[in-house]
C-alpha positions as CSV (number, residue, x, y, z in Angstrom):
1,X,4.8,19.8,-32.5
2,X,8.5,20.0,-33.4
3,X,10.5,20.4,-36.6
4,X,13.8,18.7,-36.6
5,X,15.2,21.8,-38.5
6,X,15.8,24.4,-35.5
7,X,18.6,21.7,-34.1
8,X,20.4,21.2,-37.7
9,X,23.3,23.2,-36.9
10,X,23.7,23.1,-33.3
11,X,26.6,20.9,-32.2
12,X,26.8,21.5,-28.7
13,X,23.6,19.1,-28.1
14,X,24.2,15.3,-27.1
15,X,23.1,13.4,-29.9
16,X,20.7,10.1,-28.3
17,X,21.7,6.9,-29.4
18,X,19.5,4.9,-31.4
19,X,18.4,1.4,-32.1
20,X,16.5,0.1,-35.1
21,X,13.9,-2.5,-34.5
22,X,12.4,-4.3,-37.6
23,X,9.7,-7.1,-36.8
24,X,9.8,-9.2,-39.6
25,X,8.1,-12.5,-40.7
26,X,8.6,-14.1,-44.3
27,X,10.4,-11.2,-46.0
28,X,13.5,-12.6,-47.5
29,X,13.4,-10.5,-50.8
30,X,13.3,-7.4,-48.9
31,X,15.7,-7.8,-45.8
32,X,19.3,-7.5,-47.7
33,X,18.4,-4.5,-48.9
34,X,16.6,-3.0,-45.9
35,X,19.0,-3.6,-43.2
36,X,21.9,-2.6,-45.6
37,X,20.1,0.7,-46.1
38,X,19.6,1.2,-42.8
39,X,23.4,0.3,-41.3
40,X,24.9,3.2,-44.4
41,X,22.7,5.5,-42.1
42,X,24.5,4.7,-39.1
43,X,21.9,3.5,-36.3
44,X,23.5,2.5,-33.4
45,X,21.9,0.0,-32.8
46,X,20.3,-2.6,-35.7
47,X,17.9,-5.4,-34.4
48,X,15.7,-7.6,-36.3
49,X,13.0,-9.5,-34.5
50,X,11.9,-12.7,-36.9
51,X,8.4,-14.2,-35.7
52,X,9.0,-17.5,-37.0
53,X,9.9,-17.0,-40.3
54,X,9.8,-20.7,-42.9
55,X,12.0,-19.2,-45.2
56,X,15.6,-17.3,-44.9
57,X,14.6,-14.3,-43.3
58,X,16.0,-14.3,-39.6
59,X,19.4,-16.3,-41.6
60,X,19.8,-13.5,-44.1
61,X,19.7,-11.1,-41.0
62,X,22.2,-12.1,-39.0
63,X,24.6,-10.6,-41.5
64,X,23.6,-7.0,-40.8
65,X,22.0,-7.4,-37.3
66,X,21.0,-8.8,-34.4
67,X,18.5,-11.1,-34.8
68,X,16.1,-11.9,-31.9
69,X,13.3,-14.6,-32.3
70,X,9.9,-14.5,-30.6
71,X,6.2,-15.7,-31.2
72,X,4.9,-14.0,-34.2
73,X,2.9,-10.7,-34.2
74,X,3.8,-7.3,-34.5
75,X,3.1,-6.4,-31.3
76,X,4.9,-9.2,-29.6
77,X,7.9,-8.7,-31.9
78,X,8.6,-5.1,-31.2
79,X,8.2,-5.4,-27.3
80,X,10.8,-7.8,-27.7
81,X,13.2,-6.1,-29.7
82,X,12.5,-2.6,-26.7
83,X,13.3,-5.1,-24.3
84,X,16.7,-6.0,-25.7
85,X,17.5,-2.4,-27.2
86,X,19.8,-0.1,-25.4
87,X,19.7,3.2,-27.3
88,X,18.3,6.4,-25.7
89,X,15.6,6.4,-28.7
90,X,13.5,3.6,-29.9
91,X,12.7,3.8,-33.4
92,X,10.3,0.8,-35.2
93,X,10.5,0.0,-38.7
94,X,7.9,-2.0,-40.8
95,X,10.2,-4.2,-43.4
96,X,8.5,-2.7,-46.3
97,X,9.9,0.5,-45.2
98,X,12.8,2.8,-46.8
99,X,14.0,5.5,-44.8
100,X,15.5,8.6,-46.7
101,X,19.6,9.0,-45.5
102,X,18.5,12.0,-43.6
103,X,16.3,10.3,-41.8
104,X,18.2,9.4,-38.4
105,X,20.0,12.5,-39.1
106,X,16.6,14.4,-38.4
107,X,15.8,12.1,-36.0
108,X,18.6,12.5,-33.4
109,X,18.6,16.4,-34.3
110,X,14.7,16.1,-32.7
111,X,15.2,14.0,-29.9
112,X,18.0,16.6,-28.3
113,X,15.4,18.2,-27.0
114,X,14.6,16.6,-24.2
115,X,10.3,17.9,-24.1
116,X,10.0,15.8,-27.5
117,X,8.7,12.4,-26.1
118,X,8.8,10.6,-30.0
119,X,7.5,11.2,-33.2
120,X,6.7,10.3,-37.1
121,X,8.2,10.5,-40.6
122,X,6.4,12.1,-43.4
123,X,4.9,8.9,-45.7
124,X,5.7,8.7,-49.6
125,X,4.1,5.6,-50.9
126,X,6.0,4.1,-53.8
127,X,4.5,3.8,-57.4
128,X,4.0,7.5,-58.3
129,X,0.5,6.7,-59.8
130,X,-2.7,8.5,-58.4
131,X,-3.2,5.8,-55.6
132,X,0.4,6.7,-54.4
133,X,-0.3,10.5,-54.1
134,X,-3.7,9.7,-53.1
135,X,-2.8,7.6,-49.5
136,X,0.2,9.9,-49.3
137,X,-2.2,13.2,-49.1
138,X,-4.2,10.9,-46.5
139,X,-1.8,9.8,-44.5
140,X,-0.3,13.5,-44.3
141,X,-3.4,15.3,-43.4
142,X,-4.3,12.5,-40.7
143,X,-1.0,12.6,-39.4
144,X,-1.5,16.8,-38.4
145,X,-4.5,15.5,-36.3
146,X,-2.6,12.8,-34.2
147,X,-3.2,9.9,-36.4
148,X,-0.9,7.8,-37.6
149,X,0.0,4.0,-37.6
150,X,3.4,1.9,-37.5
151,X,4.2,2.5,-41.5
152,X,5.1,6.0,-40.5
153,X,8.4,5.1,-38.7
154,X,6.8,5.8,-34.9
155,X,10.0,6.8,-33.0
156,X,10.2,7.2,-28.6
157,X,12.5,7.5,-26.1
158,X,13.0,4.1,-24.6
159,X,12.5,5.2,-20.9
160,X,9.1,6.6,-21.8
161,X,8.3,3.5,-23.9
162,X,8.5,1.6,-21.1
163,X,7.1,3.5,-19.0
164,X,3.8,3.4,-21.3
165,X,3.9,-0.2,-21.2
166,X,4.9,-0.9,-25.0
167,X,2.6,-1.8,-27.1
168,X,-0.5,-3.7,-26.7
169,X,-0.6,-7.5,-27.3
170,X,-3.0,-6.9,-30.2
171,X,-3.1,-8.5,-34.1
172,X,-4.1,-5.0,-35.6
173,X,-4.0,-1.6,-34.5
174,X,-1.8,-2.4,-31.7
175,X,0.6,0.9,-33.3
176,X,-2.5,2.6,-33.8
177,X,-3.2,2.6,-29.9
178,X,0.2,3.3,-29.1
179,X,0.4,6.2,-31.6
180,X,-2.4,8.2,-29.2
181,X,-0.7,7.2,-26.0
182,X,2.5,8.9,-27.3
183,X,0.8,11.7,-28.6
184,X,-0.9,12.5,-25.1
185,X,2.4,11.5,-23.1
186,X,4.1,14.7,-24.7
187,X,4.7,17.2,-27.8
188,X,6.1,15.1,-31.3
189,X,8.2,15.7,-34.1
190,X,6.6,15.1,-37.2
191,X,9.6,15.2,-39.1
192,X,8.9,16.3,-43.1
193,X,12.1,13.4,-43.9
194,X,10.1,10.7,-45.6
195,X,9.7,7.4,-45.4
196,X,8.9,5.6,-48.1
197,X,6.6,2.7,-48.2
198,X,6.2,-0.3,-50.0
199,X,2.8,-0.1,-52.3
200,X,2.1,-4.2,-52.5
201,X,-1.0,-3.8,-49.9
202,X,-3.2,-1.7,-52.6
203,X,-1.3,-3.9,-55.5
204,X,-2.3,-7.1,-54.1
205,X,-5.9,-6.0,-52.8
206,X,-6.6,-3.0,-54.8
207,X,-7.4,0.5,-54.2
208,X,-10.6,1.1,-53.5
209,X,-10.6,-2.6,-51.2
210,X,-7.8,-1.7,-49.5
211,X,-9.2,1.9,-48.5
212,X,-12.7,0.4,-48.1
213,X,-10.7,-2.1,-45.6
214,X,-8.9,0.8,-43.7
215,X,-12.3,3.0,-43.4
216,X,-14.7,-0.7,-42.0
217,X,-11.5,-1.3,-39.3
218,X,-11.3,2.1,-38.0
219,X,-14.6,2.5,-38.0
220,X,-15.2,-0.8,-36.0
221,X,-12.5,0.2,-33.7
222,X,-14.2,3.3,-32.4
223,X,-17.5,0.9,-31.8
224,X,-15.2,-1.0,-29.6
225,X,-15.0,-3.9,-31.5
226,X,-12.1,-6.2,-30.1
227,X,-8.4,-6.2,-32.3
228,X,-8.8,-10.0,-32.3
229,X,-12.2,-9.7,-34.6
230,X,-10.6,-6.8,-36.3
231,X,-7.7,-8.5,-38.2
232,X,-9.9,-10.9,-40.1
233,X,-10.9,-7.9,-42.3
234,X,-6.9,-6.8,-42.9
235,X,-5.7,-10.0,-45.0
236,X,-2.1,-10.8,-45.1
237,X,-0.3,-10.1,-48.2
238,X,3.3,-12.4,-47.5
């Protein structure tokens, strides 16, 4: 594992490039805000993949990026958006996600070392109650043992996420999958910038269901149980 900090000062590396992919479906409240965020931090790259969006999502977009369209589904979305990304570093955004201004900072400081395949942000849910430090404190312990999912900000160099095939054309735990290929394809930098996530899953479902949810789809994964059978116990929330 890497920390970004041993690169901070050293200005003889090349920096990567990176581009920004954001699978979106629905999210017109958040998207202004989001991809305005994320152009002050500089990426060099900013595309938006809308899975058929009914309301002014993808149109809202096209103002701060570029906007692909494809069939909806995480999975599908973000192999689209690697497909059509140039940048040496592929880095995959959920739009309920807020990335501190270091964030790419740390992020290219990482990836100048050429052994790091990809890596993680440190999650900060939003809310500041108990069940925001509570799935903060999980998701931070899990993510020292190689577990993390797509919420986290997972970041890869493009040639090696094509090389891996992308992601898996699953409904759930597609990043999940992907997460343990990267982690086996090379050492990660689990960067201590946060991210900070949006906490309207456990607002809309509750704590207790939503953490019930998490423990029943993991735990069904492991028995093998297909993705496809999977996502009818992780509702949407849009």
């Amino acid at each position: 594992m890497h920390s970004s900090r041993s690169f901070e000062y050293n200005v003889t590396l090349t920096m990567p490039t990176v581009s920004v992919i954001v699978p979106a479906l629905n999210e017109e409240a958040r998207i202004p805000s989001l991809l305005s965020g994320l152009l002050s931090l500089g990426p060099d790259e900013l595309i938006l993949v809308d899975g058929g969006s009914t309301d002014r999502t993808a149109c809202l977009a096209e103002r701060y990026a570029t906007v692909l369209r494809s069939a909806a589904g995480r999975a599908v979305q973000m192999n689209a958006g690697a497909r059509a990304a140039s940048g040496d570093v592929l880095l995959f955004l959920h739009a309920d996600a807020r990335l501190d201004p270091t964030g790419l900072v740390a992020l290219r400081n990482a990836m100048t070392d050429p052994a790091v395949a990809g890596g993680t942000f440190d999650i900060r849910y939003e809310g500041g109650d108990l069940a925001a430090r509570a799935f903060t404190s999980l998701n931070r312990a899990r993510r020292r043992c190689g577990i993390f999912y797509g919420d986290a900000g997972i970041f890869c160099r493009r040639a090696l996420f094509h090389r891996l095939g992308g992601y898996r054309d699953w409904p759930i735990m597609e990043d999940y999958e992907f997460a343990r290929r990267l982690w086996k394809a090379g050492p990660l930098a689990l960067l201590a910038e946060p991210i900070w996530i949006s906490d309207r899953r456990w607002r809309h479902g509750g704590m207790l269901r939503t953490l019930a949810s998490w423990v029943l789809i993991q735990g069904l994964y492991y028995a093998r149980v297909p993705p496809q059978r999977l996502a009818r116990f992780y509702p949407h929330i849009r």
